[in-house]
N, C-alpha and C positions, 0 to 999 in steps of 0.2 A: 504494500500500500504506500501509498504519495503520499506525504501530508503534506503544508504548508502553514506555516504560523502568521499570522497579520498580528504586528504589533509585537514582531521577535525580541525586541532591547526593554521591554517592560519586564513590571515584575513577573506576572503571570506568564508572559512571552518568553522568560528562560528556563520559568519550570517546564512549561511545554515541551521546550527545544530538548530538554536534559531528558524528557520523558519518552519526546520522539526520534531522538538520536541514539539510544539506548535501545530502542528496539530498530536500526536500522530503516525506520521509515519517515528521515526529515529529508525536504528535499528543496528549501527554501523558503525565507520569510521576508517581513517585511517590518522596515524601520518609520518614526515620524521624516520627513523631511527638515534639514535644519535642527533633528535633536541631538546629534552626534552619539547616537544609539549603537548600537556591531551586537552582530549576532555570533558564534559560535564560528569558530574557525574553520573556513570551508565551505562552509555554507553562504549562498547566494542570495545577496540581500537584490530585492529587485521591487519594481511598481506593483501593486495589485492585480491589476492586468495579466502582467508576464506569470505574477503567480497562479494565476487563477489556471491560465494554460497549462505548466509545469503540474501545478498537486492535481491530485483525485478528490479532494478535501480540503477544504480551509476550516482551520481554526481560529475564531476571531472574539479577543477582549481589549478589544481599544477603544475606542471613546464614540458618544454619539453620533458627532459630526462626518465619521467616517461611514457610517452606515449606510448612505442612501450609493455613495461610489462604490462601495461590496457591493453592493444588491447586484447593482449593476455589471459589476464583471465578471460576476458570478455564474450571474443565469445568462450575459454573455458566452461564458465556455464553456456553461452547464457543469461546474464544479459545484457539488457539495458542501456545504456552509455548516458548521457548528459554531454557532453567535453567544457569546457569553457576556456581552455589553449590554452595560443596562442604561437605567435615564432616557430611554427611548420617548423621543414627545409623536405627535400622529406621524407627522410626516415620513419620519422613519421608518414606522412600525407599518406606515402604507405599502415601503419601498420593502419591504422583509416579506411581508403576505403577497406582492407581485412578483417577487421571485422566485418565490414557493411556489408558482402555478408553473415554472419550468424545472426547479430543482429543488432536492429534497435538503431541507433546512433543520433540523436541530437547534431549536432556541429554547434557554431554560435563567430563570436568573441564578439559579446555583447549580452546580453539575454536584454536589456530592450526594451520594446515595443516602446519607442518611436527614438532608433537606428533602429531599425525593417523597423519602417515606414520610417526614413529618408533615408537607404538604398533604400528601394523601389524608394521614391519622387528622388532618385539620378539619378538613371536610366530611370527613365522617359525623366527628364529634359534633361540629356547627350543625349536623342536619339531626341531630340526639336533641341538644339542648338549644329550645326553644329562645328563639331573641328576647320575647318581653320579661323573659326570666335568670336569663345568663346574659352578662354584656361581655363584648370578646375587646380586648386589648392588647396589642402589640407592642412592647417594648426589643429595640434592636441597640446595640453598638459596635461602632466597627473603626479601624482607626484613624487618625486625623489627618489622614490625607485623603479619604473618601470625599467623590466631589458631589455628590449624589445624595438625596435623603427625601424620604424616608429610602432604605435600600430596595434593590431590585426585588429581593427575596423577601422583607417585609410584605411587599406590594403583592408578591403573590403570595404571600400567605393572607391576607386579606381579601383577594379574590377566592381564596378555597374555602373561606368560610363564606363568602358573598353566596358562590355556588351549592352550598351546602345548606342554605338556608333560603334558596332559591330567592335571593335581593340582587336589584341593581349595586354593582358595587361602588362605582362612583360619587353617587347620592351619600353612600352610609359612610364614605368618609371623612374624620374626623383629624385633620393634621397637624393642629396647635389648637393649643386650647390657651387665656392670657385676657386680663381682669374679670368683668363679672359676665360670666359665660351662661348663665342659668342651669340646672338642672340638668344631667344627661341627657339624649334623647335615646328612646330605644329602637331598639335595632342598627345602633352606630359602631360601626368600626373605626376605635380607634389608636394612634399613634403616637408613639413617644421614641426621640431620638436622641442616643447618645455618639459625641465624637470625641475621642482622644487615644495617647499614647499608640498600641501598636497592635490594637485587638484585629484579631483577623477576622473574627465574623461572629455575633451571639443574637440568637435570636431566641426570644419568648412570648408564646402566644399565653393568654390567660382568657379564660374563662368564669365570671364572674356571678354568684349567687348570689340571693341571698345567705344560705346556709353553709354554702361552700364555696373553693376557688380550685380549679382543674387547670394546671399551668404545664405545656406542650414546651420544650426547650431544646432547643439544638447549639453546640458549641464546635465550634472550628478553633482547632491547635496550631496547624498548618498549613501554607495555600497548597502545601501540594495534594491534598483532596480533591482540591476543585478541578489542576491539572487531571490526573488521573481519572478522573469522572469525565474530562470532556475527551479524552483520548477512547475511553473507552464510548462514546458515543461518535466519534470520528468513525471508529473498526465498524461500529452499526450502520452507520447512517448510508454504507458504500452501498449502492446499487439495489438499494428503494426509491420507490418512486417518487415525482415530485411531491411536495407537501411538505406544511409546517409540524413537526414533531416536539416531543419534551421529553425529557426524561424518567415521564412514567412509562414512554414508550419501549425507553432502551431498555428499563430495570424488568419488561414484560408486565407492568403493572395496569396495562389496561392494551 
């Protein structure tokens, strides 16, 4: 298998390289322009483009802005896309589901298996406990250089409970709260964000009674999870058909 990493000189972009060089299947990335980034010696740093030709697979965790030019030279070479970027606003997220109508896309905001599972466990439980009787709360931290908030994976944890509770998600949520706010409303989801030092990723969903609190938590030690998690959704995604995917797809969870 070809991989190709976008966004090889990041941080995410070396665990990759370290992951996909290790198993023989890196076969050129890509740097910001002007960040004086280098990838891994030997390896072919080139445009998006040329990489999209070269891999079977692009792996891609670099920034919003680059999104909509992936789409595009993607489903130009009909390469494979596993999208790890989040902060997607519509426009993006337009240019990710038209390229999915030519090629087969894996987008997730966390590739580790056990965000995987706890989205799942999220929307179970939301469609268990009734909204006007459990308020669901998200608290996440991640470290202080995230540009992004609430996170990706926040957000879809708060879609799993939207869907589990069968609500608009949009409408129910709540993303600051700050002087006199009134009274909760129910059936709101909502968000609390922590940024500092050098946390890699903690996320806690709560579930709110009266009589009790059911608190979902998942912690990241490592980024290399998230590598690992999108390599192994890379080895998946080769030569299924076009469509947008997630990683309950690759775990066989639906």
């Amino acid at each position: 298998m070809r991989i190709g990493i976008a966004g090889i000189g990041g941080r995410m972009g070396r665990l990759l390289a370290e992951e996909a060089r290790a198993a023989g299947e890196l076969v050129g990335g890509t740097v910001r322009p002007g960040s004086g980034e280098s990838g891994p010696p030997g390896i072919a740093l080139v445009d998006i483009a040329t990489l999209a030709r070269m891999a079977e697979v692009v792996i891609d965790f670099t920034h919003a802005s680059a999104v909509v030019a992936h789409a595009n030279a993607l489903a130009e070479a009909g390469t494979a896309w596993v999208l790890g970027t989040t902060g997607l606003g519509a426009s993006e997220q337009a240019a990710v589901d038209k390229a999915a109508q030519r090629i087969p896309v894996v987008q997730a905001s966390n590739f580790s298996a056990g965000v995987t599972l706890l989205l799942a466990l999220a929307e179970q439980v939301a469609a268990a406990l009734p909204a006007d009787a459990y308020d669901a709360e998200i608290l996440e931290m991640h470290h202080r250089q995230k540009v992004d908030a609430p996170s990706g994976t926040a957000l879809s944890l708060g879609q799993a409970v939207a869907r589990g509770r069968k609500q608009e998600f949009a409408p129910s949520m709540e993303l600051a709260r700050s002087g006199h706010t009134g009274p909760r409303k129910t059936g709101a989801i909502g968000f609390a964000v922590l940024r500092g030092g050098q946390v890699v990723g903690e996320h806690t969903l709560i579930f709110a009674g009266a009589n009790e609190h059911i608190a979902l938590t998942h912690r990241a030690f490592d980024r290399r999870v998230f590598a690992q998690g999108a390599m192994r959704a890379a080895r998946w995604v080769i030569g299924r058909p076009p469509g947008r995917y997630g990683m309950q797809d690759v775990l066989g969870l639906r």
